[in-house]
C-alpha positions, 0 to 999 in steps of 0.5 A: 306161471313163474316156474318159482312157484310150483310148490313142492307138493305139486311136483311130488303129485307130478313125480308119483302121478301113473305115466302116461306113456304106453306100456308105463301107465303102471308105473309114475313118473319118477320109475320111468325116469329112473329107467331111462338113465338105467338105460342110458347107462347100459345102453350107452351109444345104442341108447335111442334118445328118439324113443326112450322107453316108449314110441316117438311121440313122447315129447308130446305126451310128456308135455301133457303130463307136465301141464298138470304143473303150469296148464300154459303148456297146453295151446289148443284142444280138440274133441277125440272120436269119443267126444273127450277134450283132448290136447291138440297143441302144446308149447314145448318151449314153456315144457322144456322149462318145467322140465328142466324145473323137474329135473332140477328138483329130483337131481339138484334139490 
């Protein structure tokens, strides 16, 4: 997928859509970014860019979520202990665009 073109209503979905990060499935997307540079801003050299918000894994959960825009990030699947197809592998380098794609749109657009 070239990044130029994911439609406007797609990142909008993505933006809105409920985190998938623990203690933020309440809140989209757009909240918890929000609160990481609110964060950023209070917190200053203490901030924890390791775990923003959440625990460590959130790389990984958020390459996830952002292959609801370009699917391509997700490499490999597996099936959980419930029998659901769940991520296994993900291509950071193809999420670290789309990230920046994300970024852009909310920031620079």
């Amino acid at each position: 997928m070239d990044i130029s073109d994911i439609s406007e209503e797609i990142m909008d979905r993505f933006l809105d859509s409920p985190c998938s990060l623990p203690g933020w499935s309440d809140l989209p997307w757009k909240i918890w970014m929000a609160d990481c540079l609110y964060k950023l801003f209070e917190e200053n050299e203490c901030f924890s860019g390791k775990r923003p918000n959440c625990d460590s894994g959130w790389p990984f959960d958020l390459a996830i979520a952002l292959s609801s825009i370009d699917p391509s990030i997700v490499i490999s699947t597996e099936l959980d202990e419930n029998c659901n197809i769940v991520p296994s592998d993900v291509d950071y380098n193809t999420a670290r665009k789309v990230w920046h794609y994300v970024l852009d749109y909310v920031f620079v657009k």
